[in-house]
C-alpha positions in Angstrom: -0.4 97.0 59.3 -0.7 93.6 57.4 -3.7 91.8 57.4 -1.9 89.1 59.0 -0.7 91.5 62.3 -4.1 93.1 62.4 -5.7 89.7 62.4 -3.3 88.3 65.5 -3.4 91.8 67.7 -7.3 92.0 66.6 -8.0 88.5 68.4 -4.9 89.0 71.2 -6.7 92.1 71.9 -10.2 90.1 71.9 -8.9 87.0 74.2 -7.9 90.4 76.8 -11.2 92.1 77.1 -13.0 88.4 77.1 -10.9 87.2 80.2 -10.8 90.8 81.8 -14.4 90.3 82.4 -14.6 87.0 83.3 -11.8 87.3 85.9 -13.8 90.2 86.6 -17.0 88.6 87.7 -15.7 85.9 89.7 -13.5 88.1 91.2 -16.3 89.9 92.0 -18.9 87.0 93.3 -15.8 85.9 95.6 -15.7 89.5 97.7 -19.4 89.7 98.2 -18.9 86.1 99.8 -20.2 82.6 99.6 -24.2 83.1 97.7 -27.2 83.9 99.7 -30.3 84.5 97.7 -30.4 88.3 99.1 -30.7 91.4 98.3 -27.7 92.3 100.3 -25.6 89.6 98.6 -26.7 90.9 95.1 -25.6 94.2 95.9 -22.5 93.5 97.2 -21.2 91.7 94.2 -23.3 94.6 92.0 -21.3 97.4 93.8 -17.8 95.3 93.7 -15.4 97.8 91.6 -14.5 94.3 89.7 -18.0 94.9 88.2 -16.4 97.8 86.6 -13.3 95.7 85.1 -16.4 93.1 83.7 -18.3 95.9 82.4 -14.9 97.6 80.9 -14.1 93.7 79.3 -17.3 93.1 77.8 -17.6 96.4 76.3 -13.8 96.2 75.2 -14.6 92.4 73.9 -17.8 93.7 72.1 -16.1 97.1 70.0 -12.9 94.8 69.5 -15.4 91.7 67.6 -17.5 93.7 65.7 -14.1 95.4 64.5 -12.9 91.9 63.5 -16.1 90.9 61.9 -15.4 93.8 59.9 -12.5 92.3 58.2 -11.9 88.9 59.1 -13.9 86.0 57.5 -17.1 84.8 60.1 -15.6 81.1 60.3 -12.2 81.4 61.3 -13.0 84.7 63.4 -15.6 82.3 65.5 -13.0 79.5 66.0 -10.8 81.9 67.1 -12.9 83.5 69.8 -12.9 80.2 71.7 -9.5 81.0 72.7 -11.0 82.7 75.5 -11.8 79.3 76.8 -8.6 77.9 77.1 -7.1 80.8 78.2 -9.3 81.2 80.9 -8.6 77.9 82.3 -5.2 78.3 82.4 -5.4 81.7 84.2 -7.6 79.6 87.2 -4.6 78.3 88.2 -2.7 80.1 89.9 -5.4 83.1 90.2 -7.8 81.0 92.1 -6.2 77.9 93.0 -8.2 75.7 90.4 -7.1 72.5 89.7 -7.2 70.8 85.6 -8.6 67.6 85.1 -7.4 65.0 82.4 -10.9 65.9 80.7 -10.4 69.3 80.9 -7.1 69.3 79.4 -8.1 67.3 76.5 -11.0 69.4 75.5 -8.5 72.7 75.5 -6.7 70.6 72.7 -9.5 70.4 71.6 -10.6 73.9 71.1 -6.9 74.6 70.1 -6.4 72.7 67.5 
């Protein structure tokens, strides 16, 4: 595989894990229901099997950046893991009804360009 290839599935792969876990959690927080400062609350996000897709992204998001770091160089690699970000955002939408503001918008420019 190029250097090139490796470098685009490396961070494709990266951007994956990353919003696997963060759709993950919220997913997660919105079944145990709206926050009470309770034990019960706590463990019904805790025992949520979307904890399991957060723990599978994070550990996913973890092996696949320390593979990267491996080859990549630090600067660009860093940039490039802000992705996550912007593509997070634009998941919201339809996923959980979120609506983008003009400020929002700008600053995923932003971290694109």
């Amino acid at each position: 595989m190029s250097r090139r290839r490796f470098y685009i599935v490396g961070f494709l792969v990266l951007i994956a894990f990353d919003a696997l876990a963060q759709i993950s959690f919220k997913m997660s927080a919105m079944q145990a229901g709206p926050f009470v400062p309770e034990a019960a609350w706590v463990m019904r996000a805790a025992l949520s099997p979307w904890v399991l897709g957060a723990l599978a992204g994070y550990l996913g998001a973890f092996f696949t950046w320390m593979t990267l770091l491996e080859h990549a160089p630090v600067g660009p690699a860093f940039a490039a893991s802000h992705m996550e970000v912007v593509v997070i955002m634009i998941v919201s939408v339809p996923l959980f009804d979120e609506h983008l503001s003009p400020p929002q918008l700008a600053g995923a420019l932003l971290v694109i360009e």
